[in-house]
VOROLUM-292411 format. One record per residue (C-alpha): x, y, z; residue in three letters. Coordinates in pm, whole numbers, plus 50000, padded with zeros to 5 digits. Example, Ala and Ser with C-alpha at 12.3 -4.5 7.8 and 13.67 -1.06 7.14 Angstrom:
# residues 2
512304955050780ALA 513674989450714SER 
***
This chain:
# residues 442
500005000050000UNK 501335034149889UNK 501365062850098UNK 498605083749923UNK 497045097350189UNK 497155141850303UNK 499795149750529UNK 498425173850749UNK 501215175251011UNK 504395153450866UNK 504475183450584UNK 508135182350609UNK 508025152950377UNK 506355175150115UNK 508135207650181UNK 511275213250234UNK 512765231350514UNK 509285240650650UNK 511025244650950UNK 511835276650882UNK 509175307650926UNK 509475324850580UNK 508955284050439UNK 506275278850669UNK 504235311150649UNK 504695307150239UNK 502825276350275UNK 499915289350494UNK 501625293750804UNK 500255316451083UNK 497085319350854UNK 495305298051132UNK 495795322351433UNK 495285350851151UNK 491665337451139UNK 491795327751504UNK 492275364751632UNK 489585378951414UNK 487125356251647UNK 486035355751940UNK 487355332652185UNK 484385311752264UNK 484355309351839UNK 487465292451839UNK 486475267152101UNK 483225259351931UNK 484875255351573UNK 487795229851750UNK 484545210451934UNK 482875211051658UNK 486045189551418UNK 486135161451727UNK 489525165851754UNK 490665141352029UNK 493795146852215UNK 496735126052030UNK 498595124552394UNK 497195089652440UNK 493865097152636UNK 492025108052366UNK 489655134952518UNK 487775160752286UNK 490635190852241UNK 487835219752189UNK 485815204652486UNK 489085204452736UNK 489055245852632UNK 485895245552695UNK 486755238353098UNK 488195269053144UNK 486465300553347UNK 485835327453184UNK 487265353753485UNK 490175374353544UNK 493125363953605UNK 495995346253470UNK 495515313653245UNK 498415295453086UNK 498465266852821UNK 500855242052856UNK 502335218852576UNK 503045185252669UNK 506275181352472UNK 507965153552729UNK 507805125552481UNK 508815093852719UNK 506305064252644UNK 508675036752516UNK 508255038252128UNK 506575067452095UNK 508955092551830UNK 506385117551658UNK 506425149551864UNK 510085144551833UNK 509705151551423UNK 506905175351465UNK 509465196151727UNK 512335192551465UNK 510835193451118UNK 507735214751156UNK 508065234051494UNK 506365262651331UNK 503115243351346UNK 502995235451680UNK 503635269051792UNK 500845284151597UNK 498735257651702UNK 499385264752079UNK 498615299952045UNK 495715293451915UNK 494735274552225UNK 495965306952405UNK 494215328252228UNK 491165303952282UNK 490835305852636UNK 492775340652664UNK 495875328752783UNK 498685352652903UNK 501525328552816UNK 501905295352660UNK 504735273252800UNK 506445241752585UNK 507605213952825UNK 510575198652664UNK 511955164252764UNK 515125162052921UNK 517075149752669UNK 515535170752396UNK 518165199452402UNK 518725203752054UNK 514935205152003UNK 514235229552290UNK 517105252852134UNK 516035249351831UNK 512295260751925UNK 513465291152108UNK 514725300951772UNK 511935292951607UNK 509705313651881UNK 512115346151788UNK 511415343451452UNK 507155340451518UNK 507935373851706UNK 509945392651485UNK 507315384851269UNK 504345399451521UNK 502885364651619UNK 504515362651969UNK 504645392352217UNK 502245423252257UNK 499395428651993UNK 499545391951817UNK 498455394651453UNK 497185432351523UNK 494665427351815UNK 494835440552148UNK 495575403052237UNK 499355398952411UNK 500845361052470UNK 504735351152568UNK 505905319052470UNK 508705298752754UNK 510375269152700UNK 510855248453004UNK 513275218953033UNK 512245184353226UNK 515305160053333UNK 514115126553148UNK 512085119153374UNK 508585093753243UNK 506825106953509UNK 506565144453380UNK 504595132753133UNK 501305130553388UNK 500035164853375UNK 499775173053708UNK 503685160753755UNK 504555180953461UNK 502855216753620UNK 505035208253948UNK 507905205053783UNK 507705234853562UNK 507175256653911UNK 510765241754050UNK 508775216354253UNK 509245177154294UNK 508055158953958UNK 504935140154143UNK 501505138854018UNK 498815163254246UNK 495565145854445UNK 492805157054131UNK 489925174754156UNK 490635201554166UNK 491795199453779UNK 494065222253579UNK 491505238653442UNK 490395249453760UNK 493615251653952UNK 496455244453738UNK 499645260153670UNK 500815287353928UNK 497135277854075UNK 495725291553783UNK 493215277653524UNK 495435261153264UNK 495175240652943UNK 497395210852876UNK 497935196252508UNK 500225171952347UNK 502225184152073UNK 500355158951768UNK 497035175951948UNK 497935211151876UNK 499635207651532UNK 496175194551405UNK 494805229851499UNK 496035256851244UNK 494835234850958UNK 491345231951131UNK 491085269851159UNK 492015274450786UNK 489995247150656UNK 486945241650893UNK 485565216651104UNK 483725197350826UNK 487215192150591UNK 488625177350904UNK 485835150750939UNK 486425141850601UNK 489535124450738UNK 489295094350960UNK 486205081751116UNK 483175099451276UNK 484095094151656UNK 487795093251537UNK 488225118951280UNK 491235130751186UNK 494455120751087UNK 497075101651360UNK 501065097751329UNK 501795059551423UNK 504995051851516UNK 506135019851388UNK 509065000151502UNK 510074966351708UNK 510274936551472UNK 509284962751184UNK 510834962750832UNK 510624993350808UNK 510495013851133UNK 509445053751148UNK 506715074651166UNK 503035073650982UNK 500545095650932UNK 497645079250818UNK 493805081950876UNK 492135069051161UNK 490355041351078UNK 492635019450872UNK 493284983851036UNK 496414967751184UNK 497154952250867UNK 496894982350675UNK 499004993250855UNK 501564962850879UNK 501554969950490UNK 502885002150483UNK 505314994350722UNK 506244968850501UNK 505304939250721UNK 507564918850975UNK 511174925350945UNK 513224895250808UNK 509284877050694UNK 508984862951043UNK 505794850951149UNK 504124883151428UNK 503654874951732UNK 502224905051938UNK 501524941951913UNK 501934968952160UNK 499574992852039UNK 500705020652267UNK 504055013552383UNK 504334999552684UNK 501565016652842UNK 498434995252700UNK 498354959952716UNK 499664937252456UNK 497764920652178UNK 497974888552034UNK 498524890151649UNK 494984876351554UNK 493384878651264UNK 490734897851475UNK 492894917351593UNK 495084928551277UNK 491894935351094UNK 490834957451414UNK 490324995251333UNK 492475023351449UNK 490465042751709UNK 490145047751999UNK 487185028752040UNK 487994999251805UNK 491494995251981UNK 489874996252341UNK 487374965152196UNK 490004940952161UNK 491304950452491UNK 494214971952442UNK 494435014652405UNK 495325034652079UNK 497025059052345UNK 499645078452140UNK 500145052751863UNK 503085036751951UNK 503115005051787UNK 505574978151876UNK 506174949851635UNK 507054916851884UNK 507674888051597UNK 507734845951678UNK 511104851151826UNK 510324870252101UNK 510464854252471UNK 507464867852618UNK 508394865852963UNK 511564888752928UNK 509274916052742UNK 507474917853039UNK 509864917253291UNK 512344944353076UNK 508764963853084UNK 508224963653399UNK 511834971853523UNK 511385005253363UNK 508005013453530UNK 509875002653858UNK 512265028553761UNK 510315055653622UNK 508045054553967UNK 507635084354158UNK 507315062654467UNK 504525091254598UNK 501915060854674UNK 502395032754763UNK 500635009654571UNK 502815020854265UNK 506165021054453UNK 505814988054627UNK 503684968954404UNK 506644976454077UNK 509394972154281UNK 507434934354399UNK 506464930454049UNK 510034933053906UNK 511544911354185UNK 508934885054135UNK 509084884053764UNK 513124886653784UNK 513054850053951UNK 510734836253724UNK 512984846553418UNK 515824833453575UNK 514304801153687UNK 514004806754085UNK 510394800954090UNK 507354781654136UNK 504024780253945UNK 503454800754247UNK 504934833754137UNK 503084833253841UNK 499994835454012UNK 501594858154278UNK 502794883653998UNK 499274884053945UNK 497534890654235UNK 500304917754305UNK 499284933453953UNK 495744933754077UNK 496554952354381UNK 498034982854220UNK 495514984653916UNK 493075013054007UNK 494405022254358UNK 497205040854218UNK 497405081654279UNK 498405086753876UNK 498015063053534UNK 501415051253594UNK 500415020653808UNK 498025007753589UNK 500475009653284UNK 502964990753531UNK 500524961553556UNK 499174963753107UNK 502424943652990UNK 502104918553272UNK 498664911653278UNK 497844909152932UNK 501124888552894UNK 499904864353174UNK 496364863252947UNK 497864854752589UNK 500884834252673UNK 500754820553067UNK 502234788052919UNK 505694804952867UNK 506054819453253UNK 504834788453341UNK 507834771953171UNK 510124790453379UNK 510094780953670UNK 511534755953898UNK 508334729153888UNK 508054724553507UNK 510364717453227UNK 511014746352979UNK 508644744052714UNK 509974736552360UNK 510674775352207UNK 510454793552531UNK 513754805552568UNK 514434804052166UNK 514654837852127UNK 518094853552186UNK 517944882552435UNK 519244908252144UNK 516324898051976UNK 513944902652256UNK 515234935952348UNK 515054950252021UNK 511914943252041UNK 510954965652373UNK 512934994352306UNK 514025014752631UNK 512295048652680UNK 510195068952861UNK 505335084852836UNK 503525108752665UNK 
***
């Protein structure tokens, strides 16, 4: 299958050095928060809920009805972009950042200028320095040219635009971790309600967007709701970037519609890497629980409802490839290692129940265990699911749980009581861990 389909944010494969503003605004740039000025605030929310643009962070809530949230009182309000790209897998906001930074920035003012935002601030991962350099350029050049500072695009509307450095940590990625650390406070996610939009940044009603979320919202200004729907599915409309890699042939990033299948998908990728037989999917990195390569599931649509109906999450479209070689038991363990490690340890469930998780599953892979463990890995992964303060326990527990599902049989065959079944340990750890690349969420 061809890639025929509009690129709405990867337009740095169709133009060159769009990176650049006098590139970008020859191609339409800054055309989107032209229009977006000459509204009215509550205009530019209702045009953005009306496309059913869903957040591309990995939750997938409505983008226009998240501004929506926001009080309409004095004060300060902020937007913040969500530009800590840590979920294992996950590389898109990475190119957006690098090729077309222009986008995103336009796109975030827009959100600022939708809820009347006094300054928009662009949370870069740790080990993104180029990037964040590189966008503090790119932010000088938007204000030489009158679309950052006092008076944006000729209204009486003013906006600054920060960038603001993480340290790597996965964490950061959790909204109300990322607003702590951005005020010099420890990276640990806040007791909710109250909610950002009620009491976020500096206490103050904030909005928080991935950076795949807000590059999607110039073109929706310039085009209209209704050309955006033309793109995807009704509940899923739009287009999404899937990163593709694991046991991949040919690993990077796609934007495609929502809506296409696994398989599709798989085809464009140009299929298993080396013609191996596929054995399992990660749909969403290591955050959403792994899928057996079914025919049911390859022919499964991508959405965010579709995806959640054969048990797994779109999230942010991080798709692993895990082919017949892969030992199943050391994916889960090398998964759960880094959840363990990535833990802020502020409840307990999270900070004991990984750390118990990783020992547990440790012995098993080494074969110093009983059928036992297998069944007490699971229990444990029960106790953290849902009684965790943040989302980070419950991706802790997707790998191992949905491992223990689809392919018990293999941690079974580790341990002490039972004789390794034939192809267990096959694969050769190189293979395995190029298969669960290291990382950190979105």
């Amino acid at each position: 299958m061809a890639q025929n389909y509009p690129r709405i944010l990867l337009r740095d494969l169709d133009i060159p050095n769009i990176a650049k503003y006098e590139v970008y605004a020859e191609n339409g740039g800054y055309e989107g928060l032209r229009k977006a000025v000459s509204m009215t605030p509550d205009e530019v929310i209702n045009l953005v809920k009306d496309s059913n643009l869903r957040g591309r962070g990995g939750a997938g809530f409505g983008t226009g009805v998240k501004w929506s949230f926001i009080p309409k009182t004095e004060g300060p309000k902020y937007v913040v972009v969500n530009a800590d790209e840590s979920e294992p897998g996950t590389f898109k906001d990475r190119q957006l950042l690098e090729k077309n930074p222009h986008q995103v920035i336009e796109g975030a003012l827009i959100a600022a200028y939708a809820i009347q935002a006094s300054a928009v601030y662009i949370y870069v991962r740790g080990e993104f320095w180029d990037i964040g350099y590189n966008l503090e350029a790119r932010i000088e050049e938007a204000r030489a040219a009158g679309w950052v500072g006092e008076k944006i695009g000729g209204s009486n509307w003013n906006c600054e635009v920060y960038i603001h450095w993480g340290a790597g940590a996965y964490i950061c990625g959790e909204e109300s971790a990322m607003l702590n650390s951005i005020e010099g406070k420890l990276g640990q996610p806040r007791v909710k309600p109250p909610f950002p939009a009620i009491k976020g940044l500096y206490d103050s009603p904030t909005v928080i967007n991935n950076v795949e979320t807000l590059a999607n919202v110039p073109p929706i200004l310039v085009n209209g709701a209704a050309w955006f729907k033309t793109m995807g599915t009704e509940k899923s409309p739009g287009t999404k970037i899937f990163c593709m890699s694991g046991h991949v042939q040919n690993p990077g990033n796609y934007e495609l519609p929502l809506g296409l299948t696994f398989r599709d998908l798989l085809e464009v990728a140009g299929g298993v890497k080396d013609g191996k037989k596929l054995k399992a999917i990660l749909p969403s990195g290591a955050s959403g629980p792994l899928l057996p390569a079914t025919d049911q599931v390859l022919d499964c649509k991508l959405t965010y409802e579709d995806v959640a109906s054969v048990g797994s999450v779109l999230g942010s479209a991080s798709v692993i490839l895990l082919d017949e070689t892969t030992d199943m038991v050391y994916a889960a363990y090398k998964m759960i290692k880094f959840f363990r490690h990535e833990s802020c340890g502020k409840c307990t469930p999270c900070r004991e129940g990984t750390y118990w998780l990783e020992q547990r599953l440790g012995a098993i892979y080494h074969h110093k265990a009983t059928p036992a463990d297998v069944d007490l890995i699971e229990n444990v992964a029960k106790q953290i699911q849902g009684k965790s303060l943040c989302a980070l326990g419950d991706f802790a527990t997707s790998p191992v749980m949905s491992a223990l599902k689809y392919w018990r049989s293999e941690f079974l065959a580790y341990t002490s009581e039972a004789k390794p079944a034939a192809g267990a340990k096959a694969a050769p750890k190189a293979a395995a861990k190029a298969a669960v690349p290291a990382g950190a969420g979105d």
